[in-house]
C-alpha positions as a printed NumPy array, in Angstrom:
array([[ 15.365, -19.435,  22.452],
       [ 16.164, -16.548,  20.484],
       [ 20.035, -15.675,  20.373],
       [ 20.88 , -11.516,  21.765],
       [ 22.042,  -9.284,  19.401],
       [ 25.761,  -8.962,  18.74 ],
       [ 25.563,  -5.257,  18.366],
       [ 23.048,  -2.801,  20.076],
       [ 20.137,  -1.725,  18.508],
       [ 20.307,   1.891,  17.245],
       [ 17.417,   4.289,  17.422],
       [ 17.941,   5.312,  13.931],
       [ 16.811,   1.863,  12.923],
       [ 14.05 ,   2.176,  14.414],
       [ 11.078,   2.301,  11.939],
       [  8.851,   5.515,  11.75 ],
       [  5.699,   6.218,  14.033],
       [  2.363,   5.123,  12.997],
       [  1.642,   8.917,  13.317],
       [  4.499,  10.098,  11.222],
       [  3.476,   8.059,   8.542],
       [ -0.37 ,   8.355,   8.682],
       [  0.998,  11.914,   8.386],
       [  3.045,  11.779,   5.481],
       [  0.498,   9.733,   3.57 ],
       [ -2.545,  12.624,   4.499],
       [  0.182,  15.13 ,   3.07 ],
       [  0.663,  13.31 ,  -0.051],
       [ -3.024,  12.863,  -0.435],
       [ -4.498,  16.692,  -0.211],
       [ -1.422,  17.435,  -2.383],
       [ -2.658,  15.14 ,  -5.055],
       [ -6.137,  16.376,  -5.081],
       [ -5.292,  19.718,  -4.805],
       [ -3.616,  18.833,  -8.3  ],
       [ -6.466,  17.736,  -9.888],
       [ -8.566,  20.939,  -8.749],
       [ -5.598,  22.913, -10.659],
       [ -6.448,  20.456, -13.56 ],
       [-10.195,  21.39 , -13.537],
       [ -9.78 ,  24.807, -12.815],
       [ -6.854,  24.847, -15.632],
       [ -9.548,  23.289, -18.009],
       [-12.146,  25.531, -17.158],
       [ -9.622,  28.722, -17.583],
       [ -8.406,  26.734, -21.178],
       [-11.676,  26.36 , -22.407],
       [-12.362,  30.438, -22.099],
       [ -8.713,  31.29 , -23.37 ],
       [ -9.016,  28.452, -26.503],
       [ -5.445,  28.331, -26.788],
       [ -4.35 ,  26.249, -30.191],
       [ -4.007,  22.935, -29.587],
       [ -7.104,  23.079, -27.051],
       [ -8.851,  19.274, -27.316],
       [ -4.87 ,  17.944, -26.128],
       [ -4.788,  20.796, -23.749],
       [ -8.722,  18.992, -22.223],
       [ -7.389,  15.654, -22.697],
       [ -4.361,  15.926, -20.501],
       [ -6.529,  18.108, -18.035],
       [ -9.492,  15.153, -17.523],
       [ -6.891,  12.579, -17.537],
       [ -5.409,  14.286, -14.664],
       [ -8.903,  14.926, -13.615],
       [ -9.437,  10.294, -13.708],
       [ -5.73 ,   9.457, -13.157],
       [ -4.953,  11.723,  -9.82 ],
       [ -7.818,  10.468,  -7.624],
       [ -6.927,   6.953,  -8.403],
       [ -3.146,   6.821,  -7.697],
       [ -3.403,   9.305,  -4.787],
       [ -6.011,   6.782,  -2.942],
       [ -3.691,   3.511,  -3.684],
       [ -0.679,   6.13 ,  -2.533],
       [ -2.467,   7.077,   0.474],
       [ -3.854,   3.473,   1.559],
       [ -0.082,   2.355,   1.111],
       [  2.508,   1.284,   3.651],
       [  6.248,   1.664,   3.908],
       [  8.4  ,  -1.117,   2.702],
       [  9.62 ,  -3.547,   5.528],
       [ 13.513,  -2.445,   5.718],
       [ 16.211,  -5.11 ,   5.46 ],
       [ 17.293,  -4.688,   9.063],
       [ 13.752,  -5.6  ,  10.215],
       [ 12.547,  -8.482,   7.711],
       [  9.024,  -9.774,   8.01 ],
       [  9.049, -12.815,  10.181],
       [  8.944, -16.261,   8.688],
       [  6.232, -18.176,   7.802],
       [  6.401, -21.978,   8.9  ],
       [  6.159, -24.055,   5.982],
       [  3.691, -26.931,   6.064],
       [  4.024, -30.191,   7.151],
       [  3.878, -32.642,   3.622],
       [  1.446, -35.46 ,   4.218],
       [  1.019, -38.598,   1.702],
       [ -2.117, -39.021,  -0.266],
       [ -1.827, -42.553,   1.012],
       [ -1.647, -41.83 ,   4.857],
       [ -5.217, -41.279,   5.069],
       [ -6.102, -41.372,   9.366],
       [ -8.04 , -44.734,  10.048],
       [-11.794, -43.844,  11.336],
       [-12.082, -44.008,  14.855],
       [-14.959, -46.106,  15.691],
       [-16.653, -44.974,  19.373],
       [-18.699, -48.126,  21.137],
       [-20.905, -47.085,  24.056],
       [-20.676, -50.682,  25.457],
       [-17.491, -52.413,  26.431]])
């Protein structure tokens, strides 16, 4: 039987909505792809301008162009950490059985 609480719970401890954070991860994710359409357009607009330096200039650009969609899909698909106040529960470890203790075949007779 689980022991009460010695102190109320507070609904600041409370952990966010499933809509708050399906929220905040949507956010995060049309903000990082609207990043790497500044990174192609930005390439395109470097690649009429040819600025000195212009193959580091392209470089950066397509490895924001690989790198964004990437880390904003792992960012997205990603969870909050489980706060100290509400650990995950336990897991029950297994029982240890012998390599010896092997259970004796059970033999079934039809006849008495």
């Amino acid at each position: 039987m689980k022991k009460p609480p010695e102190r109320p719970v507070l609904i600041t401890d409370a952990a966010r909505s499933q809509s708050d954070q399906l929220r905040s991860r949507e956010i995060r994710y049309v903000s990082m792809m609207a990043l790497r359409a500044a990174c192609l357009i930005t390439g395109a607009i470097l690649i009429s301008v040819k600025p000195p330096l212009l193959p580091v200039w392209l470089i950066l650009c397509a490895a924001g162009m690989v790198f964004l969609p990437w880390a904003a899909v792992l960012i997205a698909n990603d969870r909050p950490p489980k706060s100290k106040a509400n650990p995950p529960a336990p897991r029950p470890e297994p029982t240890p059985r012998a390599l010896d203790q092997q259970p004796e075949p059970r033999t079934i007779d039809l006849e008495p």
